[in-house]
C-alpha positions as CSV (number, residue, x, y, z in Angstrom):
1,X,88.1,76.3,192.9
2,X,85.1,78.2,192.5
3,X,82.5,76.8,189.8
4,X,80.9,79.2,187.4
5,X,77.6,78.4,185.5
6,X,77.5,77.8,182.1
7,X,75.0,79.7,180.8
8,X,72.6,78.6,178.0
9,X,68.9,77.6,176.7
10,X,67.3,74.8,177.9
11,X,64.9,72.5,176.1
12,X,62.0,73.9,176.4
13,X,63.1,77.0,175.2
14,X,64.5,75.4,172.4
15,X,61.4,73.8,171.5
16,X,59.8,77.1,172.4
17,X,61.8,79.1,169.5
18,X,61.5,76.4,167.0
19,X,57.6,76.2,167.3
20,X,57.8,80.2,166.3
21,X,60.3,79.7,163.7
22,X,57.7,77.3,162.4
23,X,54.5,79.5,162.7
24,X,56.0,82.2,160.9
25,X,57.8,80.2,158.0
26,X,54.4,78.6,157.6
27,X,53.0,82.6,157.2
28,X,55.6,83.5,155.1
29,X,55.0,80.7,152.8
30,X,51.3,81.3,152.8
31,X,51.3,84.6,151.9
32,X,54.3,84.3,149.2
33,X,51.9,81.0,148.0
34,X,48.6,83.6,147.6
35,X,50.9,86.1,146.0
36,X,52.0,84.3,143.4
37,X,48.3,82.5,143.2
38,X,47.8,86.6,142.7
39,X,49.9,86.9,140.6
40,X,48.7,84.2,138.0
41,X,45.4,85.2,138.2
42,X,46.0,88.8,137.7
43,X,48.2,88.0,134.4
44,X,45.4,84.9,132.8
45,X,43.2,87.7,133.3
46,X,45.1,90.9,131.2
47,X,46.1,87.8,129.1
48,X,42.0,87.1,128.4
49,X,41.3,91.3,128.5
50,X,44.0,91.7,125.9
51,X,42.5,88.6,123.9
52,X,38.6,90.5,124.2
53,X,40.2,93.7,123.1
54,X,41.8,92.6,120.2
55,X,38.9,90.9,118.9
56,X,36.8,93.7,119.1
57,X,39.6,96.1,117.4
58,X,39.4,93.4,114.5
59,X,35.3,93.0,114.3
60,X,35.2,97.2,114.4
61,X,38.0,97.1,111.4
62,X,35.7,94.3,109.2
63,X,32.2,96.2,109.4
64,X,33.8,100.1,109.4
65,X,34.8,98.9,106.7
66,X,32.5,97.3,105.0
67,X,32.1,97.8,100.7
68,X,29.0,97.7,99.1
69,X,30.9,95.0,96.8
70,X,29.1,91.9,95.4
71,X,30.5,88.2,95.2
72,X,29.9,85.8,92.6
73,X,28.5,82.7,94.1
74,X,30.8,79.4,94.7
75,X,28.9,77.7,92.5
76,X,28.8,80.4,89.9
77,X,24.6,80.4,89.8
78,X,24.1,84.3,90.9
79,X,25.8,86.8,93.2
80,X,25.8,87.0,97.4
81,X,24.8,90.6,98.9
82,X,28.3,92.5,100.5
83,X,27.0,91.5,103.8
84,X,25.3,88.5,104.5
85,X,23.9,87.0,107.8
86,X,21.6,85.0,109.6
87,X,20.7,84.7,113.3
88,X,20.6,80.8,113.2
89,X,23.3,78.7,115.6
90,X,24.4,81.4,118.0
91,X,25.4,79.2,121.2
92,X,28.6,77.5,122.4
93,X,27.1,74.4,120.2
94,X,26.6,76.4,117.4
95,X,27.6,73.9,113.6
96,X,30.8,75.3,112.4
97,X,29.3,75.2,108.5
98,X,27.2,78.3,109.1
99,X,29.0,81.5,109.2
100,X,26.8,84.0,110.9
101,X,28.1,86.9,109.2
102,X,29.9,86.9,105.7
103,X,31.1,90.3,104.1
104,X,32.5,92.0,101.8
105,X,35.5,95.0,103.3
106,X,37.8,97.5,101.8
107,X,41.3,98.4,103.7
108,X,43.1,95.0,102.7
109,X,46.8,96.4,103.5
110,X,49.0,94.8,100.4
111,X,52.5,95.1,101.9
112,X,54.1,92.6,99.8
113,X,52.8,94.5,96.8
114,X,51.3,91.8,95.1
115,X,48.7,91.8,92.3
116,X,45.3,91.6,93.9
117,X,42.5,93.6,95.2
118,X,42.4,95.8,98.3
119,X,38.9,94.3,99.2
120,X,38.4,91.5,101.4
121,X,35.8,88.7,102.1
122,X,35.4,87.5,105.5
123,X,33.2,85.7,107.7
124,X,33.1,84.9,111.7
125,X,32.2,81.6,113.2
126,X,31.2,80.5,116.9
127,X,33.1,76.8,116.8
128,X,32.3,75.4,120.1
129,X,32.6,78.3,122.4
130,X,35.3,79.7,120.2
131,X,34.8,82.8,117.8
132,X,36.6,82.3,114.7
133,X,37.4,84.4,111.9
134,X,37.3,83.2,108.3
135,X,38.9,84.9,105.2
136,X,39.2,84.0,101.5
137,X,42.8,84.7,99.7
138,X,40.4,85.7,96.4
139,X,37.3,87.8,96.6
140,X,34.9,85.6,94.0
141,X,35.6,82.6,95.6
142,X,34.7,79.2,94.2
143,X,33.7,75.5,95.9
144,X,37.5,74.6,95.8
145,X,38.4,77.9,97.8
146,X,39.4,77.2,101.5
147,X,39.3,79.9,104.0
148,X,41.8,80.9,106.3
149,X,40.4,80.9,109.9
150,X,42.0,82.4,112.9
151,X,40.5,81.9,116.4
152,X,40.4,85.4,118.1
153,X,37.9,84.9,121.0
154,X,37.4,81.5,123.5
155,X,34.9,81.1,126.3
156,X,31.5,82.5,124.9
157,X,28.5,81.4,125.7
158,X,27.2,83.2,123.1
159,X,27.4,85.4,120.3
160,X,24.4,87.6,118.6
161,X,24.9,90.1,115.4
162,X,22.3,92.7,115.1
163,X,21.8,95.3,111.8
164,X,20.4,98.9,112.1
165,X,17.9,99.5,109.2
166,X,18.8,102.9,107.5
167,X,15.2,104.4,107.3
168,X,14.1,103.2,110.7
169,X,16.8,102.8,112.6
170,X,15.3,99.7,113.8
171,X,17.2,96.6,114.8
172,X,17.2,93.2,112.4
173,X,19.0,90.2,113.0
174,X,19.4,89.1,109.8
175,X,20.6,91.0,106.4
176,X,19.5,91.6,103.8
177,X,16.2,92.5,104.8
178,X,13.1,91.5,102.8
179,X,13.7,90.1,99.2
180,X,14.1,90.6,96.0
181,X,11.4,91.8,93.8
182,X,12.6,92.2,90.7
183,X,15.5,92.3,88.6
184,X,15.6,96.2,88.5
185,X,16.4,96.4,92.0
186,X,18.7,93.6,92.2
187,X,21.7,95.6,92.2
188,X,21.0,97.9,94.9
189,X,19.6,94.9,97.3
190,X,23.4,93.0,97.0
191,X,24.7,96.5,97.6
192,X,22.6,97.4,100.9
193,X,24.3,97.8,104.2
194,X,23.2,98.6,107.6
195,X,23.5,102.0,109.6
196,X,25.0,100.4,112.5
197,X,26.2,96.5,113.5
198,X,25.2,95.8,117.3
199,X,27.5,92.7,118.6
200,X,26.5,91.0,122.0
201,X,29.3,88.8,123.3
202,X,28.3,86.5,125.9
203,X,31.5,85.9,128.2
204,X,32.1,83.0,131.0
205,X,34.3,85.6,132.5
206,X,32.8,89.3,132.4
207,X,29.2,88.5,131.4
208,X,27.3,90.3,127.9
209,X,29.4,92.5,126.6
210,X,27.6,94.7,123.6
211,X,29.4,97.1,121.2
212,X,28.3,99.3,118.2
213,X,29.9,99.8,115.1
214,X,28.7,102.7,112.7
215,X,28.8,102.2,109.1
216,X,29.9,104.8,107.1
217,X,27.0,105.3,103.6
């Protein structure tokens, strides 16, 4: 009998094949790993642009808005101006009792139909890196009212407000300007409003981001 050879691989090829089946499962799974490292990233961030641009849509809606319309005070002592602000606490650490902006704005959709002004009084807050929008369920609100706050912006460094002045197109930071100086012009001080609102968003993410809102007189 003749013997015939059995063909097949030896060891070392064996090994050989394995250590390449290794080497490019270990690739595969690296680059699948970054992809979907990739793909988080890419989605936190539209997640955080979509956050951004609705907060801006809603800030643009407040002050495009805004009505030269009054407010009785909580307490009931006087009246607050249709736009009210103050430069004070604008960090991360900022105290949560200080609004920096309170106003007055028109536009209220009613859906529901029910009986109660189209106006609107609303305020924004920077709560511990968090910018937060306040609104009151009656215009003249008094100490017992409770606003209803919704967090639209997280991650800021800082926030700034900033109010054209109508005759010299100069920039104040807080509003009204000047004071009252006598009864007779009491009215029309409450009643003032700004040219143009400058907002300067300081971002972890994407840095100072500024927009302008005209006001329409």
């Amino acid at each position: 009998m003749i013997g015939r050879r059995v063909g097949g691989f030896t060891l070392i090829e064996l090994l050989v094949a394995l250590f390449i089946a290794a080497i490019m499962f270990a690739i595969g799974y690296g680059a699948i790993n970054q992809a979907l490292r990739s793909r988080g990233s890419i989605r936190r961030d539209q997640r955080n642009l979509l956050q951004l641009e609705s907060a801006m849509n809603i800030m643009e809606q407040d002050f495009v808005q805004l009505a030269p319309r009054p407010v009785r005070s909580p307490n009931g002592s006087g009246y607050l101006p249709c736009l009210q602000a103050s430069p004070a606490s604008t960090s991360e650490t900022s105290d949560t009792s200080a609004p920096l902006v309170v106003l007055t704005r028109g536009g209220w959709s009613n859906p529901a139909g029910l009986q109660r002004t189209e106006l609107e009084r609303v305020g924004y807050v920077l709560d511990g890196g968090t910018l937060v929008r306040e609104h009151w369920t009656v215009l003249d609100a008094t100490l017992s009212s409770v606003p209803i706050k919704r967090n639209l912006l997280k991650h800021l460094r800082g926030l700034t407000f900033q109010y054209m002045l109508p005759m010299t197109r100069a920039w104040v930071d807080t509003w009204p300007p000047g004071a009252v100086s006598s009864e007779a012009i009491a009215d029309s001080y409450y009643r003032q409003r700004p040219m143009a609102v400058k907002i300067t968003l300081d971002t972890k993410q994407w840095g100072k981001i500024v927009r302008i809102f005209e006001i329409g007189q």
